[in-house]
C-alpha positions in Angstrom: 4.5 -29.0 15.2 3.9 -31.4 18.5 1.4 -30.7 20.8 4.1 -29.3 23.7 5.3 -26.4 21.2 2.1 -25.8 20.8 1.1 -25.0 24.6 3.8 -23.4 24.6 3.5 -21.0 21.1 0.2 -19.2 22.2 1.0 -17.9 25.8 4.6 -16.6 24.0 2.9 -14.2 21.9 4.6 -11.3 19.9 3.7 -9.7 16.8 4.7 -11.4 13.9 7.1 -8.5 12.7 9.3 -9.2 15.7 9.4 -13.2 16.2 10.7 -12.3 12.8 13.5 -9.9 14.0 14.1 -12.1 16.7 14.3 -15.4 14.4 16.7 -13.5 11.9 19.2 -12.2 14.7 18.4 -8.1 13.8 18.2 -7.5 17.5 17.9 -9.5 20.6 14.4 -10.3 22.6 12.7 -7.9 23.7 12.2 -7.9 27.6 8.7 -8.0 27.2 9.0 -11.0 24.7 11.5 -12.6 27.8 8.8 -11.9 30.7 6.0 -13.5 28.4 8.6 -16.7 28.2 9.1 -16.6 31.8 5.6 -16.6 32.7 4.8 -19.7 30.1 7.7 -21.9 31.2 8.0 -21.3 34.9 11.2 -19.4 35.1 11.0 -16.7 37.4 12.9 -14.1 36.0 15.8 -16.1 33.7 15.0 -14.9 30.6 14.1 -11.3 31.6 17.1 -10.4 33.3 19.5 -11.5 30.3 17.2 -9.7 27.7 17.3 -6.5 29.7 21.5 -7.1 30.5 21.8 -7.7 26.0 19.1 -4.5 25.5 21.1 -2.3 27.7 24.5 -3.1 26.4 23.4 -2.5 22.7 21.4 0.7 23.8 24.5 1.8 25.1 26.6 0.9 22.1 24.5 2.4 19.9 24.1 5.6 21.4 20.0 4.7 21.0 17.5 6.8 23.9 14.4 5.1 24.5 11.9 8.2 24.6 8.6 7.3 26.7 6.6 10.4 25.9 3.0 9.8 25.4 0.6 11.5 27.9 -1.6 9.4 30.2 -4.6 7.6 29.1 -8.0 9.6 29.6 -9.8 7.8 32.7 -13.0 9.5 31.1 -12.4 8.3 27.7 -16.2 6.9 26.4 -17.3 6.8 22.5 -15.5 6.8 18.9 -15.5 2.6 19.7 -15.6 2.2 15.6 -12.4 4.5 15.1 -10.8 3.0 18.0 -10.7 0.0 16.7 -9.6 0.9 13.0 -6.9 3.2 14.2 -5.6 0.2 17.2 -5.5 -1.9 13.9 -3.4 0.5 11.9 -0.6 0.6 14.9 -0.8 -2.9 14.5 1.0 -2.6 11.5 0.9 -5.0 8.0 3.7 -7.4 8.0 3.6 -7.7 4.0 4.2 -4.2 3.8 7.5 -2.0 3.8 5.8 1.6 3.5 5.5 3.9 7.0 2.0 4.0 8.0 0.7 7.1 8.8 -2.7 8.3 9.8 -4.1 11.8 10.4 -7.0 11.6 12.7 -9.1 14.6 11.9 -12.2 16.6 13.4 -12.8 20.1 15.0 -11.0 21.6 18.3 -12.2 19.9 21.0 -13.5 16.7 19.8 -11.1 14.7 21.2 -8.5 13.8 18.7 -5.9 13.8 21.1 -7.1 11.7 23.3 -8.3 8.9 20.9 -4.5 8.7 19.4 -3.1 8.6 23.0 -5.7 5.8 24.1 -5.1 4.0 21.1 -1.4 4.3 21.7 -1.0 3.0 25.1 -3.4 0.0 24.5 -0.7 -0.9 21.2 2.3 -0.1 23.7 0.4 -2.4 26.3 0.3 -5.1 23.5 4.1 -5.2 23.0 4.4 -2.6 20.0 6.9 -0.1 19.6 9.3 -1.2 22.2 12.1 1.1 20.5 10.3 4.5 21.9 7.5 6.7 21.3 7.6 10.3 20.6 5.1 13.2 20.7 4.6 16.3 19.8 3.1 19.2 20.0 3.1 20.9 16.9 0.6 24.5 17.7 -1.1 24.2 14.4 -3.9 26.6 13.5 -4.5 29.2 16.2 -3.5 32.3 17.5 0.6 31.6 17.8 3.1 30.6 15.7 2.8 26.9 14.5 6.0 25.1 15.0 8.6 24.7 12.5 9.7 21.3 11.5 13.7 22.7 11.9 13.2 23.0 15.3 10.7 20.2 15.8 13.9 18.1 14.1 16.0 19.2 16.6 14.1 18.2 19.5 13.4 15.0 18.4 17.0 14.4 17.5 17.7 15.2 21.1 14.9 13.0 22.7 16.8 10.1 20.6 19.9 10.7 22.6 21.7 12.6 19.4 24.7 14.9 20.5 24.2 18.3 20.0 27.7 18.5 17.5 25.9 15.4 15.4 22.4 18.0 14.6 22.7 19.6 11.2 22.2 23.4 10.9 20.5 22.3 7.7 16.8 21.1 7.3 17.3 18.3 4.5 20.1 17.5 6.8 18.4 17.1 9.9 15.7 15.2 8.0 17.8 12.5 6.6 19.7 12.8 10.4 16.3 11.7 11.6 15.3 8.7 9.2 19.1 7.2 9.7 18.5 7.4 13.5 14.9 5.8 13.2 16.3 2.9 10.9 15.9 -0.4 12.0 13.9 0.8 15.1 10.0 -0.1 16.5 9.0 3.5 16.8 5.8 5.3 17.1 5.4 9.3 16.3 2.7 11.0 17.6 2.3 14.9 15.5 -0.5 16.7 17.4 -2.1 20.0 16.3 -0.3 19.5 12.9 -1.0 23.1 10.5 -0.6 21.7 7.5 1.4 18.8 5.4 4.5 21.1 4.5 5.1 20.9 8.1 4.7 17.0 8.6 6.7 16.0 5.5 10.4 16.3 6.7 9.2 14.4 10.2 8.7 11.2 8.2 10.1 8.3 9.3 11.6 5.8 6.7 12.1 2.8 8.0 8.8 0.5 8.0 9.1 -0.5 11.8 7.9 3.1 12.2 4.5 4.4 12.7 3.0 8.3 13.0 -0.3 9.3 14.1 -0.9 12.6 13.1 -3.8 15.0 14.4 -5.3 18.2 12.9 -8.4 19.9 12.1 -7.6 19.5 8.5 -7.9 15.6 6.7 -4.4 17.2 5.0 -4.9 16.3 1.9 -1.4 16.4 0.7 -0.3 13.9 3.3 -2.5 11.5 1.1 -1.5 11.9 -2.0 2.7 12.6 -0.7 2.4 10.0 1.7 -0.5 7.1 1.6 -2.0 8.3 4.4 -4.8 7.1 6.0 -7.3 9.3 7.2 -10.2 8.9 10.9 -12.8 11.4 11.1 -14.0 11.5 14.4 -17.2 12.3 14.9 -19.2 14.9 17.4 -20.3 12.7 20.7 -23.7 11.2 20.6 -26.0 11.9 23.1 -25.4 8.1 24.8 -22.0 9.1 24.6 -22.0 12.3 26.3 -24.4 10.6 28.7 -21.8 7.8 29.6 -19.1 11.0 29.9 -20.7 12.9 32.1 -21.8 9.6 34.3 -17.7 8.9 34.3 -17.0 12.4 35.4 -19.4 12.8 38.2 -20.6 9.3 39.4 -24.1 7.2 38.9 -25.5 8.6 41.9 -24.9 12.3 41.2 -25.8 12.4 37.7 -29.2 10.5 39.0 -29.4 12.9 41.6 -29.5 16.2 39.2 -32.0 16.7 37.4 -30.9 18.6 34.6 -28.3 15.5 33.5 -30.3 14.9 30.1 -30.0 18.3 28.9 -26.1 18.6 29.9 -25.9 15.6 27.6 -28.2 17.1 24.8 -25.8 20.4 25.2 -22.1 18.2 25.1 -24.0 16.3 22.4 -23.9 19.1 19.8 -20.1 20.4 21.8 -17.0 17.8 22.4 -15.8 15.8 24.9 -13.4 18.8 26.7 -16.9 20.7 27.3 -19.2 17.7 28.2 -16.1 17.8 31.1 -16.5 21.2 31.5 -20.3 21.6 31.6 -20.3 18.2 33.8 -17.7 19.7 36.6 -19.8 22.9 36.8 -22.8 21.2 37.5 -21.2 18.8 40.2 -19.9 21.7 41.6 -23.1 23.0 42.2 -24.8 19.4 43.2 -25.5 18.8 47.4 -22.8 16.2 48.4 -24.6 12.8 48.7 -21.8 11.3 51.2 
């Protein structure tokens, strides 16, 4: 390759998966892929605005939704760097491989599961991944209510994929298979929060390797393991640095300087989770002089 292709290669980036897609002619460039080549080559907006015209027009043909449904980023997020990074890594996908990857991010109520996969998430969406849609749900695993059941979690996600209600099958194996054929082909990420048990994640699994689920639950699910190769992230109780660097994000350098009894609000969300170091920090800002 000549030095000009070269300039040129690394600014175009896109994971390797989809040059791939792209190079075969199994769907047309992404609009993210076209503003990347309109940035490197000076084009104003050439390529963008055909890729967008040729991903509407086969959206539309195919009947395909584009669901957008993760939450928002935590602004407070501090800590679990080391998981971060292996779970970021995972979304990243392995070209070599056909298998669905699917990890269950694990750890007691409060600890910040959710907010880890979400984080994660956004930063792999931000990096051109899963450009086909991202689901999530929630599935109200272990607690006082009813945990949901994967019949009706089908249905909704059926829905969210722009599925006619006449096309859903009154019949779970049904629905399931319903689901993998309209997840075939397609960049996809799942997101199963609060999931009970494996019997309820099992007929929610994607088939087609462009597909990724994050699961969370206060269980490693064992049976997802063995059923499914998954992969499993324990996460960890904040340190006391981290729950320091938490409750500095929630109430500023210059209040959590100001109050004295910072150190032991980060000994006590130390030895709690991220939603109380939020909690305890808000109550004591609450009760701080304002320093404007």
């Amino acid at each position: 390759m000549d030095e000009v292709p070269r300039r040129l290669y690394r600014p175009v980036w896109l994971p390797l998966h989809r040059r791939r897609t792209v190079r075969d002619r199994q769907r047309p460039p992404s609009v993210s892929f076209a503003e990347a080549c309109d940035q490197a080559l000076n084009a104003d907006d050439t390529f963008t605005v055909i890729a967008t015209a040729l991903e509407a027009a086969t959206r539309q043909q195919q009947g395909w939704g584009r669901p957008a449904q993760l939450p928002a980023a935590k602004r407070n997020f501090v800590g679990s760097q080391g998981e971060m990074n292996r779970l970021v890594k995972v979304l990243h996908g392995d070209e070599h491989s056909r298998a669905v990857p699917v990890v269950v991010v694990n750890g007691p109520p409060g600890v910040g599961k959710t907010a880890l996969v979400v984080q994660a998430a956004q930063r792999a969406v931000s990096d051109g991944y899963f450009a086909d849609g991202r689901l999530f749900v929630n599935l109200l695993g272990p607690g006082r209510g009813a945990a949901a059941e994967p019949f009706g979690v089908l249905g909704y996600l059926l829905r969210a994929l722009g599925a006619p209600a006449e096309c859903t099958p009154a019949d779970l194996d049904q629905r399931a298979a319903t689901f993998r054929s309209a997840l075939h082909g397609r960049e996809l990420l799942l997101v199963l929060d609060n999931a009970a048990d494996t019997q309820q994640i099992l007929p929610l699994l994607p088939g087609s390797p462009g597909c990724t689920v994050v699961v969370t639950s206060r269980s490693r699910l064992p049976g997802l393991i063995s059923l499914a190769g998954a992969v499993t992230l324990a996460l960890p109780e904040l340190s006391r640095r981290e729950a320091a660097l938490l409750i500095r994000s929630v109430i500023g350098d210059v209040r959590a300087d100001a109050d004295a009894d910072a150190d032991a609000d980060a000994d006590t969300a130390a030895v709690a989770s991220p939603a109380n170091a939020v909690v305890i920090s808000r109550w004591r800002w609450s009760w701080l002089p304002s320093t404007s």
